[in-house]
C-alpha positions as CSV (number, residue, x, y, z in Angstrom):
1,X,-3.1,18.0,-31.5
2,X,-2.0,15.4,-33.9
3,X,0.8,12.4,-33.0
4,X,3.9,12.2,-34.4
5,X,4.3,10.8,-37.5
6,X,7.5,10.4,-39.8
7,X,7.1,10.2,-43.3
8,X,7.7,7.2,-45.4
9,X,8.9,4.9,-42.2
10,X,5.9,2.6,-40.5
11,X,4.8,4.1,-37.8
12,X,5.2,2.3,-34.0
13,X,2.8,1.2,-32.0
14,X,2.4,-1.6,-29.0
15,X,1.0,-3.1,-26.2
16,X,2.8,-3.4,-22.7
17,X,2.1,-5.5,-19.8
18,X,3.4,-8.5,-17.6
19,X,2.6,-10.8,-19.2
20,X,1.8,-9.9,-22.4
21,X,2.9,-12.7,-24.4
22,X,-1.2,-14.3,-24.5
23,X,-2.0,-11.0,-26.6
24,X,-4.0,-10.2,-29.5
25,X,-3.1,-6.9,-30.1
26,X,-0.8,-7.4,-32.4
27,X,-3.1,-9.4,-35.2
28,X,-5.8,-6.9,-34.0
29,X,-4.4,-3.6,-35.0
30,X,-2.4,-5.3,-38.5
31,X,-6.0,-5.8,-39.3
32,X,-7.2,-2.4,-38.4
33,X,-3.9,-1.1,-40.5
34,X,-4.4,-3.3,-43.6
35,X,-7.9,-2.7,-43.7
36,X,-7.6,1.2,-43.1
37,X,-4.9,1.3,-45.0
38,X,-2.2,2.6,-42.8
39,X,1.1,1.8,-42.3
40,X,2.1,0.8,-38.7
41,X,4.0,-1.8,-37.1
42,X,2.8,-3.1,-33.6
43,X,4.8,-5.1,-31.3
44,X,4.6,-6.3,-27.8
45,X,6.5,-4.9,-24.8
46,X,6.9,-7.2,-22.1
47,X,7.9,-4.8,-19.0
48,X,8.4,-5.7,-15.5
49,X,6.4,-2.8,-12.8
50,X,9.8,-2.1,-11.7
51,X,10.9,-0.9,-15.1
52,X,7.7,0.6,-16.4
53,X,8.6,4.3,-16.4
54,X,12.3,4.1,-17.8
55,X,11.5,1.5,-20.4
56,X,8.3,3.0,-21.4
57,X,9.8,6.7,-22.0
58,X,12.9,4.9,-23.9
59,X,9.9,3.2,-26.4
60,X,8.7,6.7,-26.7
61,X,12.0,8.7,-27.0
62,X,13.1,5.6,-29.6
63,X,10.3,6.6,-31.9
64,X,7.2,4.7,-30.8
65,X,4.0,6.6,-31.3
66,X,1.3,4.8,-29.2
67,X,1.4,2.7,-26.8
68,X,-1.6,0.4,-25.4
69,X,-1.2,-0.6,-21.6
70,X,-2.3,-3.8,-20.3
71,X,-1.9,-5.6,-16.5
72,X,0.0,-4.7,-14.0
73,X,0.4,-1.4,-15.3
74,X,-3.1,1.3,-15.8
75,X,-2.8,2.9,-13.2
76,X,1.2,3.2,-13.3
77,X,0.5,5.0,-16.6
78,X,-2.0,7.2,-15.4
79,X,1.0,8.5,-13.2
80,X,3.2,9.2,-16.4
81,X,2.3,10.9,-19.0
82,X,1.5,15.0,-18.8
83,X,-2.0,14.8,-19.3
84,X,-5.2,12.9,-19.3
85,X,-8.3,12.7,-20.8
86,X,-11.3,13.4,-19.2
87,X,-12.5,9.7,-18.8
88,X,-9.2,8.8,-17.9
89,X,-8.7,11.0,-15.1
90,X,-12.1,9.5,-13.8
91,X,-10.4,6.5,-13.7
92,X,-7.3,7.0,-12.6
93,X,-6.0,4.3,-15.1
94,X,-4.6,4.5,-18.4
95,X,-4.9,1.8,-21.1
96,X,-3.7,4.0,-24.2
97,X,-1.1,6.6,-24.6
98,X,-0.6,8.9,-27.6
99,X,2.5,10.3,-28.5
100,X,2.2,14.1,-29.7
101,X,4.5,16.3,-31.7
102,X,5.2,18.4,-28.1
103,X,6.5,15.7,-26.6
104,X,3.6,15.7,-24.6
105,X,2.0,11.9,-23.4
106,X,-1.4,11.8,-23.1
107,X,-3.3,9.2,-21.2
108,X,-7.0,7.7,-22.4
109,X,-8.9,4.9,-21.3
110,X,-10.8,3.2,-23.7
111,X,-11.6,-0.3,-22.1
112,X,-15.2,1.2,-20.8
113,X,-16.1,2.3,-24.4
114,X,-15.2,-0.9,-25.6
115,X,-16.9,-3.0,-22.7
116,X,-20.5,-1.0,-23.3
117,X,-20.0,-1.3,-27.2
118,X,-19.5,-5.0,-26.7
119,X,-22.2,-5.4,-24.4
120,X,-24.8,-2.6,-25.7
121,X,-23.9,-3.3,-30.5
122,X,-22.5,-7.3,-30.2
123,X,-24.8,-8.5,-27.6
124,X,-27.2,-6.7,-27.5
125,X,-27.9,-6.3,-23.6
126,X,-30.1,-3.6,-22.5
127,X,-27.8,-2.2,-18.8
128,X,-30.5,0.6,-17.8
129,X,-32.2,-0.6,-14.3
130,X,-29.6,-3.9,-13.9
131,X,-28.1,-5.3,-10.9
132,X,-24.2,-5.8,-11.5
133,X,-21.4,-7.2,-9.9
134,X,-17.7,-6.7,-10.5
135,X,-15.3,-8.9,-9.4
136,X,-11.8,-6.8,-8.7
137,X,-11.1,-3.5,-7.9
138,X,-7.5,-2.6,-9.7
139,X,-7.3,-0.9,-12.6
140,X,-9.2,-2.7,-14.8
141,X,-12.2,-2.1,-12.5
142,X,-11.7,1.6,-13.0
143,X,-11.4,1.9,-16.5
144,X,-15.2,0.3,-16.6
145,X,-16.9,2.2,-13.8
146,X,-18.0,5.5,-15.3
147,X,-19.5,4.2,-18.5
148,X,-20.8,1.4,-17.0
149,X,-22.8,3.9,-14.0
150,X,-23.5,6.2,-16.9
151,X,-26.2,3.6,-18.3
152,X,-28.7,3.9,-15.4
153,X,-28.1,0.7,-13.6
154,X,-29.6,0.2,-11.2
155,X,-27.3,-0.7,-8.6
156,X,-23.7,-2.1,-8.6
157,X,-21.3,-4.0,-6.1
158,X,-17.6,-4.1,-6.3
159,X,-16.5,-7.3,-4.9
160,X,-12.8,-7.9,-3.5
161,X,-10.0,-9.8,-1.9
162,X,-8.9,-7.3,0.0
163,X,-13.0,-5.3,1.2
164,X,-11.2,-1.9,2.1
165,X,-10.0,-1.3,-1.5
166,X,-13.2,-2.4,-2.8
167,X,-14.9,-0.1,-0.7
168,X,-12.8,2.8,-1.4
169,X,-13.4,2.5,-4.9
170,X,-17.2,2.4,-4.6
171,X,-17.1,5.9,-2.8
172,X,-14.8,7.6,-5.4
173,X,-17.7,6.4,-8.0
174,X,-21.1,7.6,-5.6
175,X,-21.4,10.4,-7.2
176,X,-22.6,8.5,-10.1
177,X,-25.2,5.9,-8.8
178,X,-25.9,3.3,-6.2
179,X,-22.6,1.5,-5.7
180,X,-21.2,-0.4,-3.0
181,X,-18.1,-2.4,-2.5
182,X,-17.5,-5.6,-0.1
183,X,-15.3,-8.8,-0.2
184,X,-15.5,-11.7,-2.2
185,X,-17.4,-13.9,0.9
186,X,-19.3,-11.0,2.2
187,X,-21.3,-11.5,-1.2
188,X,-24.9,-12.4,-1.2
189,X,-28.1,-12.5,-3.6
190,X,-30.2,-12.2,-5.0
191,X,-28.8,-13.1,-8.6
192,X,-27.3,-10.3,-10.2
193,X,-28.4,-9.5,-13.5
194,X,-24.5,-8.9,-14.6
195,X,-21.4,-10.5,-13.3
196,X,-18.0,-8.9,-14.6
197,X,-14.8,-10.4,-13.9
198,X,-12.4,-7.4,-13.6
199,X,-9.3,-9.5,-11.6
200,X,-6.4,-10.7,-13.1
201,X,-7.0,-14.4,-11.9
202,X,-8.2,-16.0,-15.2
203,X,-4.3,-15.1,-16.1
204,X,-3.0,-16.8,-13.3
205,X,-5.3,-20.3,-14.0
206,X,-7.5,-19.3,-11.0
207,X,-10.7,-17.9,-9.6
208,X,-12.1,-16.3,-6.5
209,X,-13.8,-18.3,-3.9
210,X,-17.5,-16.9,-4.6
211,X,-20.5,-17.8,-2.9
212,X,-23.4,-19.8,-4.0
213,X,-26.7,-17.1,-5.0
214,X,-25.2,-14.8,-7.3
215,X,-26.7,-16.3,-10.9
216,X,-29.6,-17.1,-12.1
217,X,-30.6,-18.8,-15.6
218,X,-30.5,-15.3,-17.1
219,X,-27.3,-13.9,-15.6
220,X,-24.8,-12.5,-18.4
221,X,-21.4,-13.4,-16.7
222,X,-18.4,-11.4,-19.0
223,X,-15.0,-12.1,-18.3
224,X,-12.4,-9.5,-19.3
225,X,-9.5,-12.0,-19.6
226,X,-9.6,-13.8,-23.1
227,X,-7.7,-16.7,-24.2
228,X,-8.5,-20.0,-26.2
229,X,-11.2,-22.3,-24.5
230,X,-12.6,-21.9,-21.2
231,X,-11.7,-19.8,-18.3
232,X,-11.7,-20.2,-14.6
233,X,-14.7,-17.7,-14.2
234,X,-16.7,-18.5,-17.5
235,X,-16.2,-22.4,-16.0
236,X,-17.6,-21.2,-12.4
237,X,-20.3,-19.5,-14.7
238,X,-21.8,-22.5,-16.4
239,X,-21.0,-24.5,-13.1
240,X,-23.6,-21.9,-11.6
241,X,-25.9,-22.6,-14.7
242,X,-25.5,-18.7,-15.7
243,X,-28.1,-17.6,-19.1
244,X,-24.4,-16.7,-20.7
245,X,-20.8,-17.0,-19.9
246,X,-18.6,-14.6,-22.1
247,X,-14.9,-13.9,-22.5
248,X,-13.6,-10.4,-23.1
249,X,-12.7,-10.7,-26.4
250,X,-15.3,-7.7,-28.1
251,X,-14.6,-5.8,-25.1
252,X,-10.7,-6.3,-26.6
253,X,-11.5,-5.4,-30.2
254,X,-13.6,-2.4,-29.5
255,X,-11.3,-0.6,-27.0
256,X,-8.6,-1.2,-29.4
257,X,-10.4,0.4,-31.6
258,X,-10.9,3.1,-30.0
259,X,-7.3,3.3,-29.4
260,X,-6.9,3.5,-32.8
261,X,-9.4,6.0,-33.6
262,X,-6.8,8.3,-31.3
263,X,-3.5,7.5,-32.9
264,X,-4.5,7.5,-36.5
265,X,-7.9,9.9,-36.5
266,X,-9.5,6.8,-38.3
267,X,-12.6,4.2,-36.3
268,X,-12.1,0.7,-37.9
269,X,-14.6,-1.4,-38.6
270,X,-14.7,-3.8,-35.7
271,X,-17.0,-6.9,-37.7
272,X,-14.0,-8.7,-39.6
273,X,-12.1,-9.1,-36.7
274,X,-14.1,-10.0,-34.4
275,X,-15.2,-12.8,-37.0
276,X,-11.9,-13.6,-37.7
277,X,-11.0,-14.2,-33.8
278,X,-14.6,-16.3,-33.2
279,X,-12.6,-19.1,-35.5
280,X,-9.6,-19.2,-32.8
281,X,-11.7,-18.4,-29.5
């Protein structure tokens, strides 16, 4: 199965979310393109929940090839398209679509892939027998479970606003490990080894209400929200003295590269970018 592709024109790609206007994406995959040499344009597609089926099908019926999905809308896209990917039907979340010569959508989810690359190649983190804890339990939450569980840790908790979804989550993931979900002030140590932060506050300026126990001088706190300077969580992190506080943005350059990898059958190099964006982070 190979997408669509019309010769001579650039090919159409993009990212949609609400907001999206704080994305990368764009400068990521022109350097993918120029550097693969392949000719693509990528835009962004702000899209309102509301409108995300009609105005994502009217991207694709307009000639758009691939399509990268971003908050509020994984698991929205998981509902759409006409088929899904293995890993993405674990998930139940979608964060890349493909366009194929059928007509037929198919969902991925590359965000785990590119969160263990980023954690196991760029820093170099061991996960086998770690304690982990993930803050959220939407759809960016999902998209990291299975690879994360495949690595042998040792246990994890899912931590939430709302303890019921948290929880729920945690059972449809049992089958693969020790994994348990609470709220936000039901939390307790000891430290956890690994402290992701899978909610969408850093967007918003914000950050849960956490209790005091959960790092320790050689707890690796990773935020998945990126963005110039600090963030709330990677703020709370060094408040809580934490070994290292990272933002998200290898996890960002190595799912989209993955992405890539299934709309153009090529794996860019991830090195040059993510040197490029260390100037600007």
């Amino acid at each position: 199965m190979t997408p669509t592709r019309e010769a001579g024109a650039a090919d159409q790609y993009g990212v949609v979310g609400h907001p999206v206007s704080h994305s990368w994406s764009p400068f990521i995959h022109g350097m993918f393109a120029k550097s693969s040499a392949q000719h693509l344009v990528y835009r962004l597609f702000d899209i309102t929940p509301e409108n995300f089926r009609r105005d994502v099908l009217k991207l694709f019926t307009g000639g758009v090839r691939g399509l990268n999905v971003t908050l509020p809308h994984k698991q929205a896209a998981a509902e759409l398209v006409n088929e899904l990917t293995p890993r993405a039907q674990r998930a139940q979340a979608v964060n890349t679509i493909a366009f194929f010569e059928d007509t037929t959508l198919l969902g991925d989810n590359t965000d785990g892939l590119g969160l263990t690359a980023d954690l196991e190649r760029n820093m170099k983190i061991r996960l086998a027998d770690k304690r982990v804890l993930i803050l959220g339990a939407g759809g960016a939450a999902r998209g990291v479970l299975a690879p994360l569980l495949e690595r042998e840790l040792r246990t994890v908790m899912i931590a939430n606003r709302t303890p019921a979804k948290a929880q729920g989550l945690a059972a449809e993931f049992a089958d693969m490990g020790a994994i348990n979900g609470c709220g936000f002030s039901e939390l307790s140590g000891p430290p956890y080894d690994l402290i992701i932060n899978a909610t969408s506050a850093s967007l918003q300026g914000e950050m849960p209400l956490l209790p005091d126990g959960l790092v320790h001088d050689e707890t690796v706190c990773y935020d998945m929200a990126y963005g110039r300077g600090p963030t709330p969580f990677t703020t709370w992190a060094k408040s809580q003295h934490a070994g290292r506080a990272v933002k998200g943005w290898g996890m960002l350059v190595e799912q989209a590269a993955e992405s890539f990898l299934l709309w153009r059958g090529i794996r860019p190099h991830t090195e040059p970018v993510l040197e490029a964006l260390a100037k600007d982070a």
